[in-house]
Structure formats: structure tokens, C-alpha cells
C-alpha positions as CSV (number, residue, x, y, z in Angstrom):
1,X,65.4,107.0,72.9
2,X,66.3,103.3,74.0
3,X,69.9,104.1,73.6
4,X,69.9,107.3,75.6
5,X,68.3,105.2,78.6
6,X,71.0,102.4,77.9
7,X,74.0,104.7,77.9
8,X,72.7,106.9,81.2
9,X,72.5,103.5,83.1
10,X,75.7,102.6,82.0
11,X,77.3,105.6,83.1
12,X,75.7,105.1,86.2
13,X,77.0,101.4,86.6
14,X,80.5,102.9,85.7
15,X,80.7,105.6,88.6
16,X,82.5,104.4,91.6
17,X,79.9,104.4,94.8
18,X,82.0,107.4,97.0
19,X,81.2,107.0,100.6
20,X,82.4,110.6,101.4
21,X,84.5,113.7,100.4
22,X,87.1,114.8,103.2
23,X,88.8,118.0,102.1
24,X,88.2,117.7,98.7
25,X,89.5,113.7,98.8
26,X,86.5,111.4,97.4
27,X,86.9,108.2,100.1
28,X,84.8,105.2,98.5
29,X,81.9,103.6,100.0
30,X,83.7,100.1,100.2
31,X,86.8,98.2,99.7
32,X,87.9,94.9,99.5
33,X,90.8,92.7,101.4
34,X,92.0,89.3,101.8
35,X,88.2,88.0,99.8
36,X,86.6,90.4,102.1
37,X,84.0,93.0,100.9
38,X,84.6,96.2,103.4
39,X,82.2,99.1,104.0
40,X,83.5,102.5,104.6
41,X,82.2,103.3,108.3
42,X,83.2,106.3,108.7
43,X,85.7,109.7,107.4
44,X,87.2,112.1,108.9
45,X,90.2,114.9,109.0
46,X,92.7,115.1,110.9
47,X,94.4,118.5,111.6
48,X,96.9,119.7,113.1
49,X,97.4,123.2,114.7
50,X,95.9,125.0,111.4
51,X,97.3,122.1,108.9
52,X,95.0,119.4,107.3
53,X,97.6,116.3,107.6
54,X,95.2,113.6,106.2
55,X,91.7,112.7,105.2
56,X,90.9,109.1,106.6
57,X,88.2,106.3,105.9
58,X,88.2,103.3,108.3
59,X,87.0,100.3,106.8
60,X,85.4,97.1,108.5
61,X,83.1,93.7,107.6
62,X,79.9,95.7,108.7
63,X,79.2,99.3,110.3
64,X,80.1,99.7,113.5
65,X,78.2,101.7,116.3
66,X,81.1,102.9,118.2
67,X,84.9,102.7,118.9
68,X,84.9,99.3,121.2
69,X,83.3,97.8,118.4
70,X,85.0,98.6,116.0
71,X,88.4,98.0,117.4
72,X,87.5,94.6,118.4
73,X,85.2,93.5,115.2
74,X,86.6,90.5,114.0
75,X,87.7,90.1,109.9
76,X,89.5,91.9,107.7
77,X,90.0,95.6,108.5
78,X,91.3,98.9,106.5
79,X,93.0,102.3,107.7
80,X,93.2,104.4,104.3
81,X,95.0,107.5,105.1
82,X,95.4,110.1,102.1
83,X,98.0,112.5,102.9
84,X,96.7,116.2,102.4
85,X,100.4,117.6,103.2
86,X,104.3,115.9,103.0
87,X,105.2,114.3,106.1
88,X,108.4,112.8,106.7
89,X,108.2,109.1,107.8
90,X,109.8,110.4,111.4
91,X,107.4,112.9,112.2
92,X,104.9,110.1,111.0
93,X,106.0,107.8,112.7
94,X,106.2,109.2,116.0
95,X,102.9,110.6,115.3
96,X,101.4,107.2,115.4
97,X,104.0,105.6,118.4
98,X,102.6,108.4,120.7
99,X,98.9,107.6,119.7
100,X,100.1,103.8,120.8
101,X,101.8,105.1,124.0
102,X,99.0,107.0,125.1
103,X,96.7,104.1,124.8
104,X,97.9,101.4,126.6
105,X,99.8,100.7,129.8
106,X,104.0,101.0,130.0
107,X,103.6,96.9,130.0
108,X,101.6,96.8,126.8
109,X,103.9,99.1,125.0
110,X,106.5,97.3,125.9
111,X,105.2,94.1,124.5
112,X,104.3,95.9,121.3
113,X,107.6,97.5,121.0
114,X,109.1,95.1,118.3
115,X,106.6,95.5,116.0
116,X,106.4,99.1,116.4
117,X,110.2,98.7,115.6
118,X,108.5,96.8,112.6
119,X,106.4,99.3,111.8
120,X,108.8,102.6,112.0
121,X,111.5,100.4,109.6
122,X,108.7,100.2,106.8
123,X,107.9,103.8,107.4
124,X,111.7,104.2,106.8
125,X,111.7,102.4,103.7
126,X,108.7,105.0,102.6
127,X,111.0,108.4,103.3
128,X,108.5,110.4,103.1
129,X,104.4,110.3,103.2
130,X,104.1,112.6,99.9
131,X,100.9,115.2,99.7
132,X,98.5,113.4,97.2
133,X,99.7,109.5,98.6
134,X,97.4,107.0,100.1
135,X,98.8,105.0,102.9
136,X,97.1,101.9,103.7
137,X,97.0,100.0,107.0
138,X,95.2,96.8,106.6
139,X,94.7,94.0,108.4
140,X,93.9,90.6,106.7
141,X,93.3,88.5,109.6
142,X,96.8,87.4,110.7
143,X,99.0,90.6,110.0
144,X,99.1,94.2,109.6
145,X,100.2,95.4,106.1
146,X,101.3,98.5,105.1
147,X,100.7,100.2,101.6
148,X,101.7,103.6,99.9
149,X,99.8,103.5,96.5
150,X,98.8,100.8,96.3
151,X,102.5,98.8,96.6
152,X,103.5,96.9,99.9
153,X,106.0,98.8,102.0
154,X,107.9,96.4,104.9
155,X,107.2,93.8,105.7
156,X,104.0,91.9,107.4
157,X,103.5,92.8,111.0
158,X,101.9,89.9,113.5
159,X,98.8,89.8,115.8
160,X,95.5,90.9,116.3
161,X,97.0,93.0,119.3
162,X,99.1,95.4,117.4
163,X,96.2,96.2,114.9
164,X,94.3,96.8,117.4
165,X,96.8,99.0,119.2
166,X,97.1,100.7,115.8
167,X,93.1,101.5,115.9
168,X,93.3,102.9,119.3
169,X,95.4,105.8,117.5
170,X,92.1,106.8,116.4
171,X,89.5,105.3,118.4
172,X,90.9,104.7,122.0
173,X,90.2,106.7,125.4
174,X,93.0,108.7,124.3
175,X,92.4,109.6,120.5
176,X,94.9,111.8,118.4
177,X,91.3,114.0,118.2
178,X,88.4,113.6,119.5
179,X,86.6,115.4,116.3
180,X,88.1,112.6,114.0
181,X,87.1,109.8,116.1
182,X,83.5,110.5,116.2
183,X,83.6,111.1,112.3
184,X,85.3,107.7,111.9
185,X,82.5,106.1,114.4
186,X,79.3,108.1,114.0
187,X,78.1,110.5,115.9
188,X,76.0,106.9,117.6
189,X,78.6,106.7,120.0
């Protein structure tokens, strides 16, 4: 009877901690970056017309009670985007540049515009965000880095400012939807 109880508590220490199930996509409860333990704050879809496109989880030092917050948390930060459909790294790409221009001012997009550049070139390198891939936009606390499975794709991308531009794709006055926003936020907003 002592060894039953051992294994079952072992399984249990072996089975990831999920934070939530998105259209069938398990997101985990936590992450790690740059030394940093992460906590999933929140998950959500995003659709488009009658298409699911990608399950998210945003990840950040502690929970955060709404958008404002959580775009301007300091630390270590995490975008995990796993792609429900194939998207080509254009559409993709001007997916998230319109989520940025609609944002911020003409001025601010302006000054953001080489590392959007920046951004569309590793997104070129990528081809294609493949149904079943995870793309990763993390920041480590002096650069945006993008990741398709798990692998490095372009090349760092400076400042605090453009990750926070990148956030306001999802959390700004302007979100891509409104839906996915308060699932990424909590409903405490």
C-alpha cells in the first residue's frame, strides 16, 4: 500500500501545472525567462471572421489586474502564441503592424518603425507561422525576442517601448478584440 501512495504522488509531481485549455491547446500555469519565474495571467482566442487563428497566454512577474498594468509591469515578460491555423509571415505580420498603428499616434509609429522593420524581417526568416507552432514574444528586460519552437528567429529587438507597443496589440484602447483582451486580463478590469 506504501508504494501505491509513493507512485500516485509521483505522478502527480510529474504532471505539468496547465494554467488553461484554449481550443483544445493546454497553456501552462507558468514559464520562466531571463532567471525569471513567470505566471500565466491570463488566455484567450483569438478569431477571426469564423477562423480560430491562435490560442494565447500572456505571461508576467505577478498577476496583473488590468491592461495598464500589465503593459507597464516591469521584469521579464512573455507573449506565447500557438498557432491554431497556417498563417503566412505577411498576413502575420501586418496583423500585428496594424494592431501597433492603431495604438499609438502617427509620431510614435514613426519612431517604432525600424524595429517594426526589425520585427517583419524575422517574421520573414519564419515563412510561415505553421498550425500546431508556438511563437514566442518575450521580453528579457533589454530586448524583444522572437521564438518559433522553441529556436530564436531574427534577431534581438531594443527598448521597453516597442514591447510595450507590442502588448498594446492585445491590451491597448484599441485591441485586435476586445473578447481576447479581457481573457488575457481578467474579467477585474
Amino acid at each position: 500500500m506504501k508504494a501505491h501512495k509513493v507512485f500516485l504522488v509521483s505522478l502527480l509531481i510529474a504532471l505539468p501545472a496547465w494554467g488553461a485549455e484554449v481550443a483544445g491547446v493546454r497553456i501552462d500555469e507558468q514559464s520562466s525567462l531571463a532567471g525569471a519565474n513567470l505566471v500565466l495571467n491570463g488566455a484567450g482566442l483569438r478569431k477571426l471572421i469564423f477562423f480560430n487563428v491562435y490560442a494565447m497566454g500572456l505571461y508576467l512577474p505577478k498577476k496583473a489586474a488590468n491592461a495598464a498594468e500589465a503593459v507597464a509591469m516591469e521584469g521579464p515578460k512573455r507573449v506565447s502564441l500557438h498557432m491554431l491555423r497556417d498563417v503566412g509571415a505577411a498576413r502575420f505580420t501586418k496583423a500585428l503592424t496594424e494592431g501597433i498603428e492603431q495604438n499609438h499616434s502617427e509620431a510614435e509609429v514613426k519612431a517604432l518603425q525600424p524595429r517594426i522593420d526589425a520585427l517583419v524581417a524575422a517574421m520573414a526568416e519564419v515563412g510561415e507561422a505553421k498550425k500546431g507552432s508556438t511563437i514566442t514574444l518575450d521580453w528579457n528586460g533589454s530586448a524583444t525576442l522572437i521564438g518559433v519552437d522553441g529556436k530564436p528567429a531574427g534577431k534581438p529587438i531594443d527598448g521597453a517601448d516597442f514591447y510595450r507597443a507590442l502588448l498594446r496589440i492585445w491590451l491597448g484602447e484599441h485591441p485586435v478584440q476586445e473578447d481576447l483582451k479581457k481573457a488575457l486580463v481578467g474579467a477585474a478590469q
